[in-house]
N, C-alpha and C positions, 0 to 999 in steps of 0.2 A: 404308250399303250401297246402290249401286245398283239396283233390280228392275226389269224390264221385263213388263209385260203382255200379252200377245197375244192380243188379240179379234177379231172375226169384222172388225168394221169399229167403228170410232169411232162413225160416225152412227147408225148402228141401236143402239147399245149404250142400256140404261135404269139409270136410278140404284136401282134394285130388285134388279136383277143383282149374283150373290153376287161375279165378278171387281170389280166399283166398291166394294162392301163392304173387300172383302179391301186393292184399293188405300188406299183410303183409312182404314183401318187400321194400314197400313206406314206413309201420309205422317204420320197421326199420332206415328209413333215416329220420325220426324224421316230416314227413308228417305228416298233420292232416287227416285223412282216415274215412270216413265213406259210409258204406254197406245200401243198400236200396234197397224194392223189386217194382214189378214194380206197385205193386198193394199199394203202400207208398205213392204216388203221391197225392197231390190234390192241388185243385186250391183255391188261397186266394181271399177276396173278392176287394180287389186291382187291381187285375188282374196279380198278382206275382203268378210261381209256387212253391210250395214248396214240400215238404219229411217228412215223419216221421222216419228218419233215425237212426245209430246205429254206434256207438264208444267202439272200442275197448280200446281208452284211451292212456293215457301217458306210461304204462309200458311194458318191453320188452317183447317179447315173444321171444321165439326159434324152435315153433311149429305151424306150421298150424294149429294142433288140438287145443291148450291152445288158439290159437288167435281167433278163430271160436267160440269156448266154451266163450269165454270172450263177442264176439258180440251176442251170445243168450242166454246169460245171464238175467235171468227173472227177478232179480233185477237192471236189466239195461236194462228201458223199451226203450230206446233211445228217440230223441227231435224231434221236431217238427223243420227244418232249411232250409231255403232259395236256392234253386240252385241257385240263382242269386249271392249268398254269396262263391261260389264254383270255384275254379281256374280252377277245369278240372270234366266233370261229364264224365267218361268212361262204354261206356255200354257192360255188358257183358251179358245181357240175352240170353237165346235161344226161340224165339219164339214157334219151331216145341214142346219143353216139353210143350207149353200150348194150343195146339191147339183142343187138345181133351175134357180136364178137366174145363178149363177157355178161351175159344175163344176170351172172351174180352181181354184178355191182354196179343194176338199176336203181337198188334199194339201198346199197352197201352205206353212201353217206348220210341220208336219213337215220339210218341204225344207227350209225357209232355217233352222229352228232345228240 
C-alpha cells in the first residue's frame, strides 16, 4: 500500500512526533510511506494534484530518529509524485503551529487533500 503523510513541513518535524511513529510503523510492514509538507503541494497543468515528497526507502529502520534522519536526508532530495497514485494520504498537520509564521498554509492541506 501506498500512504502518504502530510506534515506541517519535513524540517521542523522531530522523531518524537506520533506521525514519524505511525510512518515508520507502516514502513515496517513493508508499506510504501512517504512524508510531505504542506507547503509540497502543487498543482499540475492537467489539473492532477501532486507532492514533492520524501522516502525513506526499502531499509529497515529501528528508530524514529535513523528513520527521520533517512527522510531529511540531503541527498535524498525526494520526487515529485502523484496523490492520485496514493492508496491512503493521512494528514497529520497542525494547522495552529502555522498560523503565526505562514497563515497561508492553515488551510493549505485541506485544499490540495
Amino acid at each position: 500500500m501506498k500512504i502518504g503523510f502530510v506534515i506541517n513541513s519535513i524540517a521542523t518535524e522531530k522523531p518524537e512526533y506520533t506521525t514519524v511513529r505511525l510512518a515508520l510503523a507502516a514502513a515496517k510492514k513493508r508499506h510504501e510511506v512517504w512524508m510531505m509538507g504542506v507547503d509540497d503541494f502543487s498543482h499540475r497543468l492537467d489539473g492532477t494534484v501532486a507532492a514533492h515528497a520524501r522516502s525513506a526507502g526499502k531499509k529497515k529502520y529501528t528508530s524514529p530518529t535513523a528513520f527521520l534522519e533517512s527522510i531529511k536526508d540531503a541527498e535524498h532530495s525526494g520526487e515529485e509524485i502523484s496523490i492520485a497514485d496514493l492508496d491512503v494520504l493521512v494528514m497529520r498537520n497542525d494547522p495552529a503551529d502555522d498560523m503565526t509564521e505562514r497563515p497561508w498554509a492553515v488551510t493549505s492541506g485541506v485544499l490540495f487533500a
